[in-house]
Backbone as numpy.savetxt, mean C-alpha at the origin, in Angstrom:
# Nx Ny Nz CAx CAy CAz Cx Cy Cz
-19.14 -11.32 -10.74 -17.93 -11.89 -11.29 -16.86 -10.79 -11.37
-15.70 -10.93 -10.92 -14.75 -9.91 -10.94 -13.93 -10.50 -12.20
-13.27 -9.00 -12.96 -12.46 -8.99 -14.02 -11.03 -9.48 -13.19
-10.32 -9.11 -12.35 -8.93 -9.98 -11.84 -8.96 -9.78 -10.42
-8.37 -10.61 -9.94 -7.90 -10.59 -8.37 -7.50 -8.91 -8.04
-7.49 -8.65 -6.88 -7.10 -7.53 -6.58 -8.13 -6.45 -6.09
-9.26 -6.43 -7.27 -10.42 -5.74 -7.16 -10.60 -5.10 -5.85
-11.15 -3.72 -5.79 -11.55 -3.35 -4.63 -12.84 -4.16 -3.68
-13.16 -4.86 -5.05 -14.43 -5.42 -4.54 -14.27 -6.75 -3.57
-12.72 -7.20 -3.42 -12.38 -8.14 -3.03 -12.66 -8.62 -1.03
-12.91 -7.31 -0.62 -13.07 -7.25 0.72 -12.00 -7.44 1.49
-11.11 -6.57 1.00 -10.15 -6.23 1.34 -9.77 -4.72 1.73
-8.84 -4.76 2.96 -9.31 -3.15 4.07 -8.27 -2.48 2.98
-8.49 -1.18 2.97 -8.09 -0.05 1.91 -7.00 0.88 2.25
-5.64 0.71 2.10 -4.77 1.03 2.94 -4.36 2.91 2.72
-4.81 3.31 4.32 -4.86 5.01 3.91 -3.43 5.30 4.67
-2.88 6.36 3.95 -2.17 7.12 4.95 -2.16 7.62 5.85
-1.21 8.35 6.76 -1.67 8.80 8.17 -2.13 10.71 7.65
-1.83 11.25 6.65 -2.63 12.47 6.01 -4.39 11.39 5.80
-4.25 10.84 4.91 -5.64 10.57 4.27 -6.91 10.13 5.75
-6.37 9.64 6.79 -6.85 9.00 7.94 -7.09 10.40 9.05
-6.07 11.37 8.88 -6.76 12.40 9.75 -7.53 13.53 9.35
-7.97 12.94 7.20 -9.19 13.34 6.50 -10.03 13.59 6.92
-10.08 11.85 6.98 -11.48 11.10 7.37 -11.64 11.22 8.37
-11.04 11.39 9.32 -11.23 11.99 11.05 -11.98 13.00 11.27
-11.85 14.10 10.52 -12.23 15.50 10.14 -13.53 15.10 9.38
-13.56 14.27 8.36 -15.17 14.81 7.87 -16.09 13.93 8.86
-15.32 12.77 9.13 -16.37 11.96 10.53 -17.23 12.78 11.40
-15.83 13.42 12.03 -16.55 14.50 13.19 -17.45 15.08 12.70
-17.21 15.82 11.66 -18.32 16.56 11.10 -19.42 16.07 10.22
-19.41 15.28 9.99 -20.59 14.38 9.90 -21.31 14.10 11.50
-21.07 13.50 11.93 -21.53 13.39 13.25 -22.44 14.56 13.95
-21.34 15.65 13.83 -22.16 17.03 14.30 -23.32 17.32 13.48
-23.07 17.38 12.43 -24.27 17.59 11.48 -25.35 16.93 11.34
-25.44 15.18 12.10 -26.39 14.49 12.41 -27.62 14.69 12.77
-28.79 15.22 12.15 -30.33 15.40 12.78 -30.25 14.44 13.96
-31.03 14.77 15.33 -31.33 14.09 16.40 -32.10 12.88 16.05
-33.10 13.05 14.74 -33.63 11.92 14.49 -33.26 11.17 13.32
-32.02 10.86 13.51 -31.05 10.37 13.10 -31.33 8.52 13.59
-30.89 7.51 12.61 -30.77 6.55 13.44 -30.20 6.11 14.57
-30.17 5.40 15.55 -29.12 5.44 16.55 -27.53 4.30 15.66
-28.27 3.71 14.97 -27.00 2.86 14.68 -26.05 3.32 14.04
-26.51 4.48 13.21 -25.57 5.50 12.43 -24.66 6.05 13.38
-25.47 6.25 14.15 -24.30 7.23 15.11 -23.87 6.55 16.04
-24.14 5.52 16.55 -23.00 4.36 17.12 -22.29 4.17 15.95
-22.37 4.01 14.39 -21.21 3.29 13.87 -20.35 4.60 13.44
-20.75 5.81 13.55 -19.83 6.87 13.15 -18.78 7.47 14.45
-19.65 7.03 15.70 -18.59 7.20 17.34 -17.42 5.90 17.06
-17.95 4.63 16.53 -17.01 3.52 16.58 -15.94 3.91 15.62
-15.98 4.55 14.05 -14.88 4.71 13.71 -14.17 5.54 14.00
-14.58 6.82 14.44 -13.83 8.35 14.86 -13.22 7.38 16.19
-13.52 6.40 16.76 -12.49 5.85 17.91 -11.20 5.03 17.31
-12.03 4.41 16.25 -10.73 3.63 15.73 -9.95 4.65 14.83
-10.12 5.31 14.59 -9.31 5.90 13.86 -8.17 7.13 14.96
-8.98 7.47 15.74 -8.20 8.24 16.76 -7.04 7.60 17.57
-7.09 6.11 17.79 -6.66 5.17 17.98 -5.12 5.13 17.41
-5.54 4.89 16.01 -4.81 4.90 14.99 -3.42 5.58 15.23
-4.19 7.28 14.84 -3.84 8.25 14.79 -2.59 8.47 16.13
-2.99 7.96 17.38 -2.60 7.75 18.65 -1.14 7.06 18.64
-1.16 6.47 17.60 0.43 5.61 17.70 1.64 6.13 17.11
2.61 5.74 17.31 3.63 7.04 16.81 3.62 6.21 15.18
4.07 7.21 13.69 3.92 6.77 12.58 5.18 5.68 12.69
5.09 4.77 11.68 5.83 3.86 11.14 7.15 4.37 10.27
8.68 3.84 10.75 9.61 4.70 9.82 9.26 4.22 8.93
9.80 5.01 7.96 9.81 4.77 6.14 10.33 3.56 5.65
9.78 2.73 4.83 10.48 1.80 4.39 11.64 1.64 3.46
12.35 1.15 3.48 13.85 1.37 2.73 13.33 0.41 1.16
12.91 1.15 -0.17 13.16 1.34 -0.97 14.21 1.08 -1.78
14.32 0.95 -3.54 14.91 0.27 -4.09 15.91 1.79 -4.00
15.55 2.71 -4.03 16.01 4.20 -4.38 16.64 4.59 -3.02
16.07 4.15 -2.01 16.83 4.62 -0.68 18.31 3.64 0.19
18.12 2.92 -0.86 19.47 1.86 -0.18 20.70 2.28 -0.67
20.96 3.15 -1.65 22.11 4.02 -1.87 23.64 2.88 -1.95
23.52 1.72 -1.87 24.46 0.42 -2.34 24.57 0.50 -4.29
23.94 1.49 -4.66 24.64 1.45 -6.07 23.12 0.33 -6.71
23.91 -0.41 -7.98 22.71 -1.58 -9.04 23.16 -2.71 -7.84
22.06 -3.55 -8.54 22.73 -4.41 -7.77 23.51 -5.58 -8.82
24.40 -6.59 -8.07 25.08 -7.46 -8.68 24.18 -8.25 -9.61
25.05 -9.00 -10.52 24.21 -10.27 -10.96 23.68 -11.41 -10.24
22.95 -11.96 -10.64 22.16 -13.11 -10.04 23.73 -14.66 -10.06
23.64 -14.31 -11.12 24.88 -15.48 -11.26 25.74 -15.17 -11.74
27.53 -15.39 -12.27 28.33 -15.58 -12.71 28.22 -15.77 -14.20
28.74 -14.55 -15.12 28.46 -14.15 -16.42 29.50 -15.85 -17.34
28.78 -16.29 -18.26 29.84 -17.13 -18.62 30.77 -17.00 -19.86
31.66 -16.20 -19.13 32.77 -15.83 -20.22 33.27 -16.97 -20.66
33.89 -18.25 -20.10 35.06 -18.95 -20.51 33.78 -20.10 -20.88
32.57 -20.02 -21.01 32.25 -21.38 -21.62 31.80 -21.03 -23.12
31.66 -22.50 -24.00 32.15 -22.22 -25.43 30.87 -21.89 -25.55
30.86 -21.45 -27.13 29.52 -20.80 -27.53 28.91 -21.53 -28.18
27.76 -22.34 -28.08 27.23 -23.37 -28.59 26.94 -23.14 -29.54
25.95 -21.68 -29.73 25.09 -21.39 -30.75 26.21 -20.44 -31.42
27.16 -20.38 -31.51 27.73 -19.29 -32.64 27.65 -19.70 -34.00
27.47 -18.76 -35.31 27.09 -19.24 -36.48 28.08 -20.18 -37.28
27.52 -20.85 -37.99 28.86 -21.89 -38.26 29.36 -21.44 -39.50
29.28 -20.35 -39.95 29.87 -19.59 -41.22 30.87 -18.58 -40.38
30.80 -18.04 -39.34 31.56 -16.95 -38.52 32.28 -18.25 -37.90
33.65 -18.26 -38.30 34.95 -19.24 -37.23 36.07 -18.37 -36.98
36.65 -18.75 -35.75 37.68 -16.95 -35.15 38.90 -18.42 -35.04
């Protein structure tokens, strides 16, 4: 039973950076090398399959930066709607009259 949506446990892919991804590139390999020969074979088919996908990855040029609430440099932004100055005040106290 999960405490809320979101959970890592959700099976959902884990979004790394292009630093954190050429980490894991690095300890892959070296995992791999460090592999005893009598090693399983499936281990080391599934540790060649990610050092590919990830090299892959790595292979594409990075993604520009996304434009941010801080990088749009347009100032606050406006109101949603039209402030209502000229309509009467329903709720004003009925002891306060101008």
């Amino acid at each position: 039973m999960r405490a809320f949506d979101g959970q890592h446990s959700d099976n959902v892919a884990i979004k790394r950076t292009r630093e954190q991804k050429q980490i894991q590139l690095q300890q892959l390999k070296e995992q791999l090398a460090t592999l005893k020969s009598h090693a399983a074979p499936a281990i080391r088919e599934a540790l060649v399959k990610r050092i590919g996908e990830l090299e892959a990855e790595l292979r594409q040029p990075p993604k520009p930066p996304r434009e941010g609430r801080e990088g749009r440099g347009d100032g606050p932004r406006p109101p949603r709607r039209e402030p209502r100055g000229d309509a009467p005040q329903a709720f004003a106290s009925p002891r306060r009259r101008s």
